[in-house]
N, C-alpha and C positions, 0 to 999 in steps of 0.2 A: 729197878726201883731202889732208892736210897732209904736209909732205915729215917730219915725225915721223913722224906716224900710218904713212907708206911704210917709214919705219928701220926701228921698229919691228916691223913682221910682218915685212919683211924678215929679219931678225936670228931670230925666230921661227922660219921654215922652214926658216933657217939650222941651227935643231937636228937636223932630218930627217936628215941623214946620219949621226948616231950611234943613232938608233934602228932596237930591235931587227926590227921590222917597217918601214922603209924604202921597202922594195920596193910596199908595198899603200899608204902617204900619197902617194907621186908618182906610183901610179896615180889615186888621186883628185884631185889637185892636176891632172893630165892632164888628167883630164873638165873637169874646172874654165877649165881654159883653153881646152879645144876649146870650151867653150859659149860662152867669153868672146869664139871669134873668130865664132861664129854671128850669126844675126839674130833674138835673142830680143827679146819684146817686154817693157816694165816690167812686164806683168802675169807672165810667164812667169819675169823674174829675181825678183820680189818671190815668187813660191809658189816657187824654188828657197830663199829666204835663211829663209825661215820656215821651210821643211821643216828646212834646215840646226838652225836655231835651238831647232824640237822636239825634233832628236835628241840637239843638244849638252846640251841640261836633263836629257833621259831618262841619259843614259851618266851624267851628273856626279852625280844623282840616285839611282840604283843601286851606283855603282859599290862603293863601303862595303858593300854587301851582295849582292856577289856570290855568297858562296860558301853563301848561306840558300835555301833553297827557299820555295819563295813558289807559295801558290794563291791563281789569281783567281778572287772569285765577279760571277755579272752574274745581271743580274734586273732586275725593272719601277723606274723609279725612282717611280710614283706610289703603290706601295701603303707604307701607311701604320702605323706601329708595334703599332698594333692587330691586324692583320692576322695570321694565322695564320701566311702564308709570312715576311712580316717577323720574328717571331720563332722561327722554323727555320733560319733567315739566320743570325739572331743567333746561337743557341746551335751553330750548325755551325762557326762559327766562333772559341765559344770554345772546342768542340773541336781543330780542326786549329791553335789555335796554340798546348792543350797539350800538343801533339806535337812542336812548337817550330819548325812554319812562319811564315811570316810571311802575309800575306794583302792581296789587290792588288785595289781594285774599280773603279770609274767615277768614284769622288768623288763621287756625289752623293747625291739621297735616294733612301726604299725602301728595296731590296734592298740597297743600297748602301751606307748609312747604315747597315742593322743588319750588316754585314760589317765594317766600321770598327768599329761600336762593341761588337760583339763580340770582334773582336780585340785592342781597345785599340791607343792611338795608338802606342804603340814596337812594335809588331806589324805597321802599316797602312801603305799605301799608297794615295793614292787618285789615277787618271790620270784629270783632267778634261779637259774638253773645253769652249771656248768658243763658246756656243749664245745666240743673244737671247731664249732662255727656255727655265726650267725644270731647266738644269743649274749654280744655283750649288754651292760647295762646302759638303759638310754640316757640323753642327757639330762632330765629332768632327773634322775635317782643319783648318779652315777655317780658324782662328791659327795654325798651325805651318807647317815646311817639308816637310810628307811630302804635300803635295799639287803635284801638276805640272799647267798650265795647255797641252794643246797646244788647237795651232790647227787638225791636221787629222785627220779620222781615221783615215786611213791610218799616220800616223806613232804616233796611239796607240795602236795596232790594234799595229803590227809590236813594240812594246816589250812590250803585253800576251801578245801571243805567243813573247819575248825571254826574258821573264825570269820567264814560268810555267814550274810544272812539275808545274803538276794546274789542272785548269777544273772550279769547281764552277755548275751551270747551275741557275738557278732561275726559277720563272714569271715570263713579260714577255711584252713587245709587241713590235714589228718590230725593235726595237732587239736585244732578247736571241734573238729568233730566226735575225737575221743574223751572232750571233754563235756562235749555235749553228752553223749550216751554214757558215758560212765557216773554225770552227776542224775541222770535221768535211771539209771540200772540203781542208782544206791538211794536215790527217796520211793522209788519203786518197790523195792523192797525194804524200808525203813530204816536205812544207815545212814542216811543224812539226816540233818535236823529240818524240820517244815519250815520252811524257805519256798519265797515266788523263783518263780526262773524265767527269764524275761529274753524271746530268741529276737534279735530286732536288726530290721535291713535298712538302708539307703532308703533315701523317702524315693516311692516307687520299685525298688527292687524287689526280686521276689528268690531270691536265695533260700531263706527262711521259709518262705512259701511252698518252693518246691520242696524240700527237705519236710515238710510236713505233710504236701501229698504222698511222699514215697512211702511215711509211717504209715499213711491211712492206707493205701493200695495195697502194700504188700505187706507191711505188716498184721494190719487191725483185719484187713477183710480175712485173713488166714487163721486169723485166733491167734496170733504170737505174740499178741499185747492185747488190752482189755478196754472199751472204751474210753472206762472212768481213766487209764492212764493219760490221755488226750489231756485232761483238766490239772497236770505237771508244770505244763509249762503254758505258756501264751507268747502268740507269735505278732508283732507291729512293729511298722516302718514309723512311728510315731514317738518324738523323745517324751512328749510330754504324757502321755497313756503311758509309756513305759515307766517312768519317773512316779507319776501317781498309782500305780500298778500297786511297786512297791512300796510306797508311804501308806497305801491302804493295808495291806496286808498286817502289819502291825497297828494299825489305826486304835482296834480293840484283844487281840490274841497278842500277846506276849514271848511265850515261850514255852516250853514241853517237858516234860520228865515221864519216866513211871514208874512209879512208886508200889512197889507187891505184886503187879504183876496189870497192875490199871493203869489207863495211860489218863497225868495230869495238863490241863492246858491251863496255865496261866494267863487270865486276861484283864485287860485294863479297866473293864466294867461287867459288873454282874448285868445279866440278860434279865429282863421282867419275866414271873411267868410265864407271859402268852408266849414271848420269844424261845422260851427252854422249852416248852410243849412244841410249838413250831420245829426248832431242833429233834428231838424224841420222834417226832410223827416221820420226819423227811430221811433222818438217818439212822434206822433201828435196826437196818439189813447190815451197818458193819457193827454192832454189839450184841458178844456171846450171853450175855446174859442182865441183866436191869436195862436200868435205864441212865440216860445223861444227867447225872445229878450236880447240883451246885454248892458248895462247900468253900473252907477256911483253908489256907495254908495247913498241910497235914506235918503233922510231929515227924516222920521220919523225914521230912526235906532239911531237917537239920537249919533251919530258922532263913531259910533262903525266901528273898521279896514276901514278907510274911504279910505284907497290906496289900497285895493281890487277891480277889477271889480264885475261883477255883472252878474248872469244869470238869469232873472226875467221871469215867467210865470204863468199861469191859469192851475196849475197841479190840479186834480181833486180828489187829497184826499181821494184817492180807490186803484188806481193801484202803491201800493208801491216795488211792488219788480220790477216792472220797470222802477223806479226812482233808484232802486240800480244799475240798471243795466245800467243807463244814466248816474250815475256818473264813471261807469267803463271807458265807450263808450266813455265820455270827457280825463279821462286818458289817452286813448287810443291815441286819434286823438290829441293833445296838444305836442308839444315837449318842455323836461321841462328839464332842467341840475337838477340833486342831489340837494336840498336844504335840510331843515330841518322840516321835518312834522310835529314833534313832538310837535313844538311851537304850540301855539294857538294862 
């Protein structure tokens, strides 16, 4: 490194102390150094500077389009426009972006390919992946800048689950089944954000169908998943149930934090009383302690949508797929005119 090249980031971190998050870059800049004084090897800093280098693309890449809700779909990348499921791909998603999401796929072809190209490009995103075959970018991405090239898949993985806020799942091979269970293992255990996941076949096929008796047969009847996990996902060969699926879902719930150790759901409309008791009576079995109370934007969210109500509780951090199923339950009982979900 040249004694510029040193001024320079110098002078750079030098800005750290006026920003408003501070405290979270010099805990990174920390990690950064303790590894610096370790005994890693060049193979071990080179997959740190890449990893760095995937996420700095993915944030720079998004950032402009934060406040869009964005569904990703995944599916086989070998089946071919002729195919049945390739055009239910397609037309699913010129639904969901006349609803005015945006739509996230793999970049490549298949399912992927008719996701892009039913979105069209100012609608798409496509998060490729560098593979010595079979994943270049298709032709809908492939001249522009809406396509990002990582290197690993863990870091495309974490962006695709970053800046979804619906999974639409369509037939595939190990690829889309590992992406089936893996977004299914992380709202399961609450590392993804509460999001629908929508598993959807060929009108008539039942791919998705069998793939769902297999959970019920040998997983549920064994105890190695929980009923309430069943209520994760939903499975239809229908664009328009899948489409509306997800417009509902945000209809009235918003988005999630938690704040102390209580989990906050932001929604578009406060519940009448009878609605909050109705909530309280049906879902008390997942809260450690009170009850679902309704509230203001709270002072430590740091002024984030501060003209949202607030549904604030002691959810207990276990029973998620009955939290999926409480924010259906608020959908439900809420009477809410057509707004815009897509915003964030």
């Amino acid at each position: 490194m040249s004694q510029s090249d040193l001024a320079d980031l110098l002078a750079q971190l030098a800005k750290i102390e006026g920003h408003p998050h501070a405290d979270q870059w010099l805990k990174i800049l920390r990690s950064l150094v303790g590894m610096l004084q370790g005994e890693l090897s060049r193979l071990d800093i080179k997959i740190l500077a890449s990893t760095l280098h995937d996420m700095e693309m993915g944030y720079r890449a998004f950032a402009p389009y934060q406040h869009h809700r964005k569904v990703v779909i995944f599916g086989s990348a070998r089946l071919d426009p002729s195919s049945a499921e390739y055009q239910h791909a397609l037309h699913f998603a010129q639904c969901i972006t006349q609803e005015g999401f945006m739509v996230l796929t793999g970049g490549g072809g298949g399912i992927m390919e008719a996701g892009n190209r039913g979105a069209g490009l100012n609608n798409s995103f496509g998060l490729n992946i560098q593979l010595p075959f079979e994943q270049s970018a298709n032709p809908v991405l492939a001249a522009s800048d809406r396509v990002i090239h990582f290197k690993y898949f863990f870091s495309r993985k974490l962006f695709f689950l970053k800046e979804s806020d619906a999974i639409a799942l369509f037939p595939g091979g190990f690829g889309t089944q590992d992406e089936a269970f893996e977004c299914l293992t992380l709202m399961q255990t609450g590392k993804a954000q509460i999001m629908p996941l929508i598993l959807i076949d060929k009108p008539g096929g039942a791919y998705w169908q069998e793939w769902d008796q297999y959970v019920r047969e040998h997983l549920l009847v064994r105890g190695l998943v929980s009923p309430e996990d069943l209520h994760l996902y939903q499975v239809t060969d229908d664009i328009g149930v899948a489409c509306q699926a997800i417009k509902d879902f945000y209809r009235v719930f918003h988005s999630h934090r938690y704040v102390k150790g209580q989990l906050v759901l932001r929604i578009n409309q406060a519940p009448s009383s009878m609605a909050l008791g109705i909530l309280n009576a049906e879902f008390k079995d997942i809260l450690t302690q009170g009850e679902i109370e309704l509230k203001a934007a709270l002072p430590e969210e740091d002024g984030e949508l501060p003209h949202l109500p607030r549904l604030v509780m002691d959810f207990n951090q276990r029973n998620f797929g009955r939290l999926w199923q409480l924010i259906r339950r608020l959908n439900e009982l809420c009477i809410l005119p057509d707004a815009h979900p897509e915003y964030k």
